[in-house]
RODOMAR-475288 format. One record per residue: residue number from 1; x, y, z of N, C-alpha, C in turn. Coordinates in nm, 4 decimals. Atoms other than C-alpha are relative to their C-alpha. Example, Ala and Ser with C-alpha at 12.3 -4.5 7.8 and 13.67 -1.06 7.14 Angstrom:
<rs>
k, nc1, nc2, nc3, cac1, cac2, cac3, cc1, cc2, cc3
1, 0.0890, -0.1190, 0.0000, 1.2300, -0.4500, 0.7800, 0.0900, 0.1200, 0.0000
2, -0.0820, -0.1190, -0.0060, 1.3670, -0.1060, 0.7140, -0.0770, 0.1090, 0.0730
</rs>
This chain:
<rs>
k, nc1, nc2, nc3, cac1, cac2, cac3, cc1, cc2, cc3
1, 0.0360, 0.0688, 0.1219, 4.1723, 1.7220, -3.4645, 0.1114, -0.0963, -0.0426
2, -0.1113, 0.1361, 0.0904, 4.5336, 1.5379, -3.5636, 0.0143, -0.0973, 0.1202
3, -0.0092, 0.1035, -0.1026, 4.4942, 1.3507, -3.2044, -0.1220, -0.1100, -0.0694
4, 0.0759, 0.0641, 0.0649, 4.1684, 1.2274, -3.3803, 0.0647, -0.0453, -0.0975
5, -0.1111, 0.0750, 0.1085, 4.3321, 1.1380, -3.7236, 0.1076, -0.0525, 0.0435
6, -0.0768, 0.1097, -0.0455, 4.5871, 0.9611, -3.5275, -0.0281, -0.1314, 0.0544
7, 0.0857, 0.1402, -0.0280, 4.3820, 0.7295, -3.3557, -0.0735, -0.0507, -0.1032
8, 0.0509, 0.0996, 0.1743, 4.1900, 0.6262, -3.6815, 0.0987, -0.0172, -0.0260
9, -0.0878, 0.0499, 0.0208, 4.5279, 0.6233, -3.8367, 0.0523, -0.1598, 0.0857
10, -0.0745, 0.1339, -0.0707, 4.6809, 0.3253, -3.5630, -0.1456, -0.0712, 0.0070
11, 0.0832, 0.1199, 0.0193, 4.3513, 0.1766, -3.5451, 0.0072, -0.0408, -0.1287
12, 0.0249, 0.0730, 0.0848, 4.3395, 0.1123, -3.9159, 0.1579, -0.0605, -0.0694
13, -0.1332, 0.1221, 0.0140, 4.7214, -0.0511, -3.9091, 0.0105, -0.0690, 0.0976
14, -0.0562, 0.1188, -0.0949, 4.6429, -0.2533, -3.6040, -0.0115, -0.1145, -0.0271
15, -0.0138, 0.0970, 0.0886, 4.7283, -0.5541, -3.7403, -0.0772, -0.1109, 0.0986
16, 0.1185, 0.1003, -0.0912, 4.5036, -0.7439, -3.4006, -0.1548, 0.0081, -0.0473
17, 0.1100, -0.0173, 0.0650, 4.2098, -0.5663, -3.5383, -0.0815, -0.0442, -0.1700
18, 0.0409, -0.0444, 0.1551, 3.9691, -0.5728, -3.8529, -0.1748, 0.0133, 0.0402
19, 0.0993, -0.0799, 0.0248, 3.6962, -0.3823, -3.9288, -0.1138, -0.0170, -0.0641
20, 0.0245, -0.0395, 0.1258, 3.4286, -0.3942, -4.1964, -0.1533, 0.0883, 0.0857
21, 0.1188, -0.0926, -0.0286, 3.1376, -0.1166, -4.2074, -0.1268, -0.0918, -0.0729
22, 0.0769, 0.0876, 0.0503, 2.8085, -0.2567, -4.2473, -0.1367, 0.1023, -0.0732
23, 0.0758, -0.0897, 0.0507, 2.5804, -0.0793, -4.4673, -0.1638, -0.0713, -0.0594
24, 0.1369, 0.0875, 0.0229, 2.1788, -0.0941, -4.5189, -0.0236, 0.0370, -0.1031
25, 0.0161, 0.0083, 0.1285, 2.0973, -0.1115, -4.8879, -0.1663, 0.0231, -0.0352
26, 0.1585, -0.0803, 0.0257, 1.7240, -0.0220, -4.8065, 0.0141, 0.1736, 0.0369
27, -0.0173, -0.1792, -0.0504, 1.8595, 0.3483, -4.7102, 0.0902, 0.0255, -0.0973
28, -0.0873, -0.1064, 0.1242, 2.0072, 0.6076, -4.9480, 0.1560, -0.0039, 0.0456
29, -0.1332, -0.0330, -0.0350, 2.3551, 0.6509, -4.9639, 0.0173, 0.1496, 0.0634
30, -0.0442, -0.1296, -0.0498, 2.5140, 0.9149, -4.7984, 0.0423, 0.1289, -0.0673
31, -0.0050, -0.0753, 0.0314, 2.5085, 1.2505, -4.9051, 0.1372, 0.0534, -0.0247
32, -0.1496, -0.0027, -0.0017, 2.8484, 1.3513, -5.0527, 0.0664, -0.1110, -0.0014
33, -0.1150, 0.0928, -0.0251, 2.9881, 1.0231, -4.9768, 0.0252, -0.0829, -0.1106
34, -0.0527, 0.0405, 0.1206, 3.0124, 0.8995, -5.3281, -0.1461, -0.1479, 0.0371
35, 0.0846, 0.1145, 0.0140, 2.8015, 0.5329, -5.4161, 0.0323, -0.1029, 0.0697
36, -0.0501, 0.1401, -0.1140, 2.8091, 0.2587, -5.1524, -0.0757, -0.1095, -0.0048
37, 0.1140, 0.1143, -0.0234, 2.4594, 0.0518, -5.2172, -0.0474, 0.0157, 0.1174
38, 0.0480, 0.0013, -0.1167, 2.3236, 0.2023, -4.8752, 0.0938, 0.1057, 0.0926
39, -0.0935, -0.0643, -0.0371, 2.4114, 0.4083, -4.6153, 0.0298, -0.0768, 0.1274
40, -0.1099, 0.0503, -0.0847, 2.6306, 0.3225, -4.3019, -0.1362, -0.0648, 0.1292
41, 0.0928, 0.0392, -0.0602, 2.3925, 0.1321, -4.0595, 0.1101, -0.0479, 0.1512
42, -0.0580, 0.0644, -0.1179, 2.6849, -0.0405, -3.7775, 0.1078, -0.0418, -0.0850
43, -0.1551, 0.0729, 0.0479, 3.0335, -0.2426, -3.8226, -0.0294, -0.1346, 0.0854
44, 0.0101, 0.1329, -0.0146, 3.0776, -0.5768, -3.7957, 0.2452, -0.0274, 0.0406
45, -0.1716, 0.0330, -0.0544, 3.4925, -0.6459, -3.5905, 0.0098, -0.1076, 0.0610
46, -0.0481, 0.1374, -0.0488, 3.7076, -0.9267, -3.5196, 0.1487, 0.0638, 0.0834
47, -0.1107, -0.1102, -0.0338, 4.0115, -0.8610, -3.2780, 0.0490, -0.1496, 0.0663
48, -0.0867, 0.1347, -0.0081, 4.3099, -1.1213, -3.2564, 0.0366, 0.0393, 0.1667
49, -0.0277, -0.0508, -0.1178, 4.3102, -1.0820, -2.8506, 0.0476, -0.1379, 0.0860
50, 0.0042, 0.0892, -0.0875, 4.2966, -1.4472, -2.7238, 0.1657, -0.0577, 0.0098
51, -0.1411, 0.0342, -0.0323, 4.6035, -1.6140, -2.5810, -0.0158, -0.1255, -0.0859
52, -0.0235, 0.1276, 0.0399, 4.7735, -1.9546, -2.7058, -0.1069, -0.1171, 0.0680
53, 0.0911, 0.0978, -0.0973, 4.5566, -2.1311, -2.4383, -0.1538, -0.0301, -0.0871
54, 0.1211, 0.0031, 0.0620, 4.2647, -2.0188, -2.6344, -0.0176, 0.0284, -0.1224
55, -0.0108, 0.0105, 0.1739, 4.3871, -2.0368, -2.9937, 0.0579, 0.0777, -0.0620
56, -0.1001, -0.0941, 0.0513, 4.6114, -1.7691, -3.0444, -0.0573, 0.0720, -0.1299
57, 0.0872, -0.0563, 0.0365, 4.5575, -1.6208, -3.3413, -0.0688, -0.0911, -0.1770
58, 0.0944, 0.0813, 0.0590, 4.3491, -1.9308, -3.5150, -0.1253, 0.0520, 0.0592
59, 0.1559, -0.0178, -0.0692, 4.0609, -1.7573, -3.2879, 0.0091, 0.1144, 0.0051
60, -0.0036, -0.1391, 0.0083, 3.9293, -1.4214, -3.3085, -0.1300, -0.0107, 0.0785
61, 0.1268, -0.0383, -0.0536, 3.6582, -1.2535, -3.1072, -0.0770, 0.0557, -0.1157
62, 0.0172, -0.0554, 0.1101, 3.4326, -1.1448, -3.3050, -0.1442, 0.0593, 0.0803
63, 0.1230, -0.1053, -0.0626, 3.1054, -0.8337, -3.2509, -0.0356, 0.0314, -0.1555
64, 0.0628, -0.0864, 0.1216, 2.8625, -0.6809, -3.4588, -0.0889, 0.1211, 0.0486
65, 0.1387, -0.0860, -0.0892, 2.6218, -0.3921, -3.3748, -0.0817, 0.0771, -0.1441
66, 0.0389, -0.1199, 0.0845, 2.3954, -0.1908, -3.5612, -0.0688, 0.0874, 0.0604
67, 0.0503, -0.1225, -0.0226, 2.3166, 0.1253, -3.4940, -0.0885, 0.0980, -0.0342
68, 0.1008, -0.0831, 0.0222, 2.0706, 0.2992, -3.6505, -0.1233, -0.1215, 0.0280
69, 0.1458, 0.0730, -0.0253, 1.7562, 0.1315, -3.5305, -0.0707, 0.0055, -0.0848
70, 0.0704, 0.0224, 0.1250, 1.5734, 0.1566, -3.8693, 0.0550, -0.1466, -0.0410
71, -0.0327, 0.1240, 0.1076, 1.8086, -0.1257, -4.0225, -0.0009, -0.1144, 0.0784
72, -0.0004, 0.1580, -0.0897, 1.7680, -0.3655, -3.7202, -0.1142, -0.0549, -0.0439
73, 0.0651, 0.1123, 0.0373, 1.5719, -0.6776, -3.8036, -0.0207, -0.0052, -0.1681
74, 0.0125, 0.0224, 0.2033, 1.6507, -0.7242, -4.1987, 0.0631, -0.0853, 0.0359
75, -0.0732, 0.0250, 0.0685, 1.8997, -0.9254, -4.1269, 0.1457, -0.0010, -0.0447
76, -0.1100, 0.0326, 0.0661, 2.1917, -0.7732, -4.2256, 0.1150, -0.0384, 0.1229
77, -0.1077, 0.0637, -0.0981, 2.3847, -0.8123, -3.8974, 0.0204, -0.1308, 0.0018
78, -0.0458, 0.0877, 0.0335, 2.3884, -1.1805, -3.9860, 0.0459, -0.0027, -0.1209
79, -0.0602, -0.0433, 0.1540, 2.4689, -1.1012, -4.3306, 0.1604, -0.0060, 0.0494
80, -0.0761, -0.0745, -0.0146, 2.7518, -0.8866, -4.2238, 0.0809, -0.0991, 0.0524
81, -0.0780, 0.0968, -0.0442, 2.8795, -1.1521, -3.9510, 0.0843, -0.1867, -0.0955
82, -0.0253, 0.1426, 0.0890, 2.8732, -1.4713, -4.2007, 0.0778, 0.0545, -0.1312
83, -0.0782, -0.0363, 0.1121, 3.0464, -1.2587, -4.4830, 0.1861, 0.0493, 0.0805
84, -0.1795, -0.0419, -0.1195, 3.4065, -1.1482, -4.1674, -0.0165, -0.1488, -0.0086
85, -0.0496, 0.0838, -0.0784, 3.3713, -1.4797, -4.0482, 0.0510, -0.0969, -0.1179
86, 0.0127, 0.0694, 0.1265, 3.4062, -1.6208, -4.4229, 0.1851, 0.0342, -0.0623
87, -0.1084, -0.0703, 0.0343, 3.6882, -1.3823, -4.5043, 0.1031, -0.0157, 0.1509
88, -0.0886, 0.0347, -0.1306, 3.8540, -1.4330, -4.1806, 0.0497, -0.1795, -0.0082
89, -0.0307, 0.1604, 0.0668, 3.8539, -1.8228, -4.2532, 0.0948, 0.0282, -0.1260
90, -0.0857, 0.0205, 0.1814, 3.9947, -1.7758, -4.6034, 0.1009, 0.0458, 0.0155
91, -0.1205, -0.0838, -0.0144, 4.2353, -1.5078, -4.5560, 0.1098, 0.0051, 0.1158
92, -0.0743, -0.0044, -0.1017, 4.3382, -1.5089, -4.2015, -0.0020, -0.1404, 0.0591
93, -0.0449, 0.1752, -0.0497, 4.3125, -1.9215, -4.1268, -0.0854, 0.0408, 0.1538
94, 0.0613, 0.0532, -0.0778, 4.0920, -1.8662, -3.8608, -0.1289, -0.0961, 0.0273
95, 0.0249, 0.1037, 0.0159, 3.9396, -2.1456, -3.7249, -0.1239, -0.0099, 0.1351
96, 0.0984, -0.0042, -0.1289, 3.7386, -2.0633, -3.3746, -0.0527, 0.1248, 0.0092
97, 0.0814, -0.1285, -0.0053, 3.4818, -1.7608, -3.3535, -0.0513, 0.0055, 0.1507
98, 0.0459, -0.0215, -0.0895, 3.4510, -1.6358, -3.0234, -0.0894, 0.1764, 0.0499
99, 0.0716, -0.1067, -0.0304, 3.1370, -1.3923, -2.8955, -0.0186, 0.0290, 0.1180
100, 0.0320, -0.0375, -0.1126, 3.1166, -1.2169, -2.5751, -0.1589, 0.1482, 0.0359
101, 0.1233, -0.0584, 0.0481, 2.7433, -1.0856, -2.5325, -0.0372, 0.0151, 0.1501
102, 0.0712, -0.0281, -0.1335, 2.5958, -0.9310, -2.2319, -0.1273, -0.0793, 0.0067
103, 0.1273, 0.1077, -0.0352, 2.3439, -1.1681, -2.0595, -0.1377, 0.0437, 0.0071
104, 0.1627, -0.0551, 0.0063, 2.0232, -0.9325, -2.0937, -0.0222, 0.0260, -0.1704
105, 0.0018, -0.0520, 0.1529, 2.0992, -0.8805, -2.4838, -0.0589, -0.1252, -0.1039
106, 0.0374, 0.0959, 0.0457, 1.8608, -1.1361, -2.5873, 0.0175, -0.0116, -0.1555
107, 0.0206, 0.0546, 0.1378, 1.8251, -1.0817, -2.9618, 0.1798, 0.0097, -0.1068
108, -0.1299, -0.0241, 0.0225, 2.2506, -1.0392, -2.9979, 0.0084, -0.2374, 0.0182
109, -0.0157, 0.1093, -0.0766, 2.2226, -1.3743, -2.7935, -0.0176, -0.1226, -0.1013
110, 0.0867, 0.1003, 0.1145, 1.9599, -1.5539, -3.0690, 0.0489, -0.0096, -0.1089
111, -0.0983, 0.0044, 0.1136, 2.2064, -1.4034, -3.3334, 0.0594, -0.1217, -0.0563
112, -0.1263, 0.0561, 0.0178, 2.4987, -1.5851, -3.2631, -0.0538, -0.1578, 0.0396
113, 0.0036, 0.1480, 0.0224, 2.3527, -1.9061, -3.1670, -0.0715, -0.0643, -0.1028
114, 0.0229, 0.0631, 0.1607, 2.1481, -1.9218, -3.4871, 0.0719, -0.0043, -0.1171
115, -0.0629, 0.0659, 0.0885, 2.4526, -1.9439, -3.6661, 0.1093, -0.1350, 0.0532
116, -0.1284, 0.1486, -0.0943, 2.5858, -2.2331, -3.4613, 0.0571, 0.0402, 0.1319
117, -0.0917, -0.0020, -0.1009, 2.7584, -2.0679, -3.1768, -0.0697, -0.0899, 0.1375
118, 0.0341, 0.0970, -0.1585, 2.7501, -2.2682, -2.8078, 0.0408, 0.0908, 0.0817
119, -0.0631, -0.0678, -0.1582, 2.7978, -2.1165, -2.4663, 0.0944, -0.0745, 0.0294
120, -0.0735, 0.1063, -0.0872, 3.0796, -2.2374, -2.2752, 0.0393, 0.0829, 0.0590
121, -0.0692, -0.0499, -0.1152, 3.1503, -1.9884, -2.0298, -0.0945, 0.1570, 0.0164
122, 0.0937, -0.0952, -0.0620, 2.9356, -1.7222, -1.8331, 0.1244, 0.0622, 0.1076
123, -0.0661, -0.0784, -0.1025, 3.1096, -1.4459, -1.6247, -0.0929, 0.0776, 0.0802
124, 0.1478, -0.0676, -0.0715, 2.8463, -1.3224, -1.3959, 0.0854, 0.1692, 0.0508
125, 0.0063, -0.1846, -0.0360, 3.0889, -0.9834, -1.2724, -0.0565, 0.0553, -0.1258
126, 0.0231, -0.0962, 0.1069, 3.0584, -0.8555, -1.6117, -0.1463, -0.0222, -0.0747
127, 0.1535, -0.0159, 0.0536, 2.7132, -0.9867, -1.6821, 0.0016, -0.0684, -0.1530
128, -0.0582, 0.0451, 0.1295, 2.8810, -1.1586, -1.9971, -0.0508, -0.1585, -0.0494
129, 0.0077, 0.1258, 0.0244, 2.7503, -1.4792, -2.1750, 0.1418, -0.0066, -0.1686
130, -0.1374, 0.0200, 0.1547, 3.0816, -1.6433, -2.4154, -0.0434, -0.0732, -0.0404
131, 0.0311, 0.1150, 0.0869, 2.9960, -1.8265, -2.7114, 0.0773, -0.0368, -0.0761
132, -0.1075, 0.0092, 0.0779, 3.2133, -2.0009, -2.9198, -0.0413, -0.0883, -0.1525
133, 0.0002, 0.0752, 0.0802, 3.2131, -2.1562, -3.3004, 0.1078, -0.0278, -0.0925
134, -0.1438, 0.0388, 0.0944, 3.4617, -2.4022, -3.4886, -0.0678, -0.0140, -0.1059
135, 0.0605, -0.0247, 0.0688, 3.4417, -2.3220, -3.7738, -0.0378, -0.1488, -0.0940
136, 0.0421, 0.1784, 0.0114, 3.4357, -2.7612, -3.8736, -0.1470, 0.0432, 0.0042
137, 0.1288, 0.0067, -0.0990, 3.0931, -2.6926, -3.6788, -0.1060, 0.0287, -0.1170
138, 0.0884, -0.0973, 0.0714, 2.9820, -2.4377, -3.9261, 0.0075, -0.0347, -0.1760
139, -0.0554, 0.0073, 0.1431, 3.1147, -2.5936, -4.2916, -0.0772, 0.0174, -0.0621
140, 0.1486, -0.0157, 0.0968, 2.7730, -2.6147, -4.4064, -0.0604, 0.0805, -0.1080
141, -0.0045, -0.1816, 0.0539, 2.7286, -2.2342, -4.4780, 0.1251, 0.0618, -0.0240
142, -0.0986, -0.1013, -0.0567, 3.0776, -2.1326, -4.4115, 0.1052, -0.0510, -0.1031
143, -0.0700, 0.0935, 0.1265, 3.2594, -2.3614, -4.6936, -0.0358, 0.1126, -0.1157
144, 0.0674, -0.0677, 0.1406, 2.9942, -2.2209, -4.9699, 0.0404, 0.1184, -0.0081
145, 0.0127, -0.1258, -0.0270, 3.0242, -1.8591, -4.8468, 0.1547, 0.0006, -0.0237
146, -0.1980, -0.0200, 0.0327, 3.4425, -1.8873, -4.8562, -0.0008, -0.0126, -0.1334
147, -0.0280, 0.0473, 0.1307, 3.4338, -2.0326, -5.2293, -0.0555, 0.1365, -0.0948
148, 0.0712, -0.0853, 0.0979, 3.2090, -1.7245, -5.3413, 0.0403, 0.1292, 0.0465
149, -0.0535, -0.1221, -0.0391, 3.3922, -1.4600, -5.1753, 0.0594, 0.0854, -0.1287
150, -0.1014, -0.0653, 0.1139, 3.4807, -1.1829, -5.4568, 0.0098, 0.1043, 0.0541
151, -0.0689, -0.1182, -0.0678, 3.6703, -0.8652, -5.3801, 0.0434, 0.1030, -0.1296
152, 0.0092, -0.0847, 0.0717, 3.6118, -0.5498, -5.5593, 0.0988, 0.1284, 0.0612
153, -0.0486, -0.1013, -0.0562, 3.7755, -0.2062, -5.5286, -0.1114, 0.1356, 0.0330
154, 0.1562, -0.1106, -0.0448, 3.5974, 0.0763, -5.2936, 0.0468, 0.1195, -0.0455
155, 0.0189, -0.1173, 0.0972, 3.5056, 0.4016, -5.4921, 0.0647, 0.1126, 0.0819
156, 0.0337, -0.1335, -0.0560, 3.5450, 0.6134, -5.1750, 0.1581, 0.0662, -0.0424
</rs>
């Protein structure tokens, strides 16, 4: 058990990582877990991995998943992604959003390019399509969404 609480511990000071939990607001909160507006549906992470070549850390990878198959197709996994990639702009100055999506994962695929992203690089060992967006590309949505960012404190 403290090998577990250690690894959460260093994951949540790795200063390459960030996190946020993504919660579905059509499902009850969690039992015990105090008031959240929903309960825990997937996470939405960005992870400062790329080299100088490929933007150091002006560029973050960035994933989303959700996991309970009830809350897929609302929605909020674009939610979730356009509210990191907003706060990642503002706070952390990044400037290039890069997605690495397995090439059979069509509706991951339709995600990310309906908020702008482009292909520019396919790895066929790993079965991987890379997409990338500056965020210039994206000001449209991604301007408004930075200006209205507010930041509350969590109950848990």
């Amino acid at each position: 058990m403290e090998e577990e609480y250690e690894m959460q511990r260093s994951w949540a000071a790795d200063e390459d990582k960030l996190t946020f939990i993504v919660l579905d607001p059509t499902l009850p909160d969690t039992p015990g877990a105090g008031s959240h507006g929903g309960a825990m549906a997937g996470d939405v992470n960005l992870f400062f991995t790329l080299d100088e070549e490929e933007g150091g850390r002006q560029a973050a990878e960035i994933e989303v998943m959700v996991a309970e198959k009830a809350s897929r197709g609302k929605g909020i996994a674009k939610e979730a992604l356009r509210l990191l990639m907003a706060y990642a702009h503002k706070e952390l100055g990044v400037k290039r959003f890069v997605a690495k999506i397995h090439e059979v994962n069509e509706p991951s695929r339709k995600l990310f390019e309906g908020l702008g992203y482009v292909e520019f690089k396919r790895v066929p060992v790993f079965g991987e399509v890379h997409y990338e967006l500056q965020t210039e590309k994206a000001s449209g949505w991604l301007e408004p969404l930075v200006g209205g960012l507010q930041y509350g404190a969590y109950d848990g």
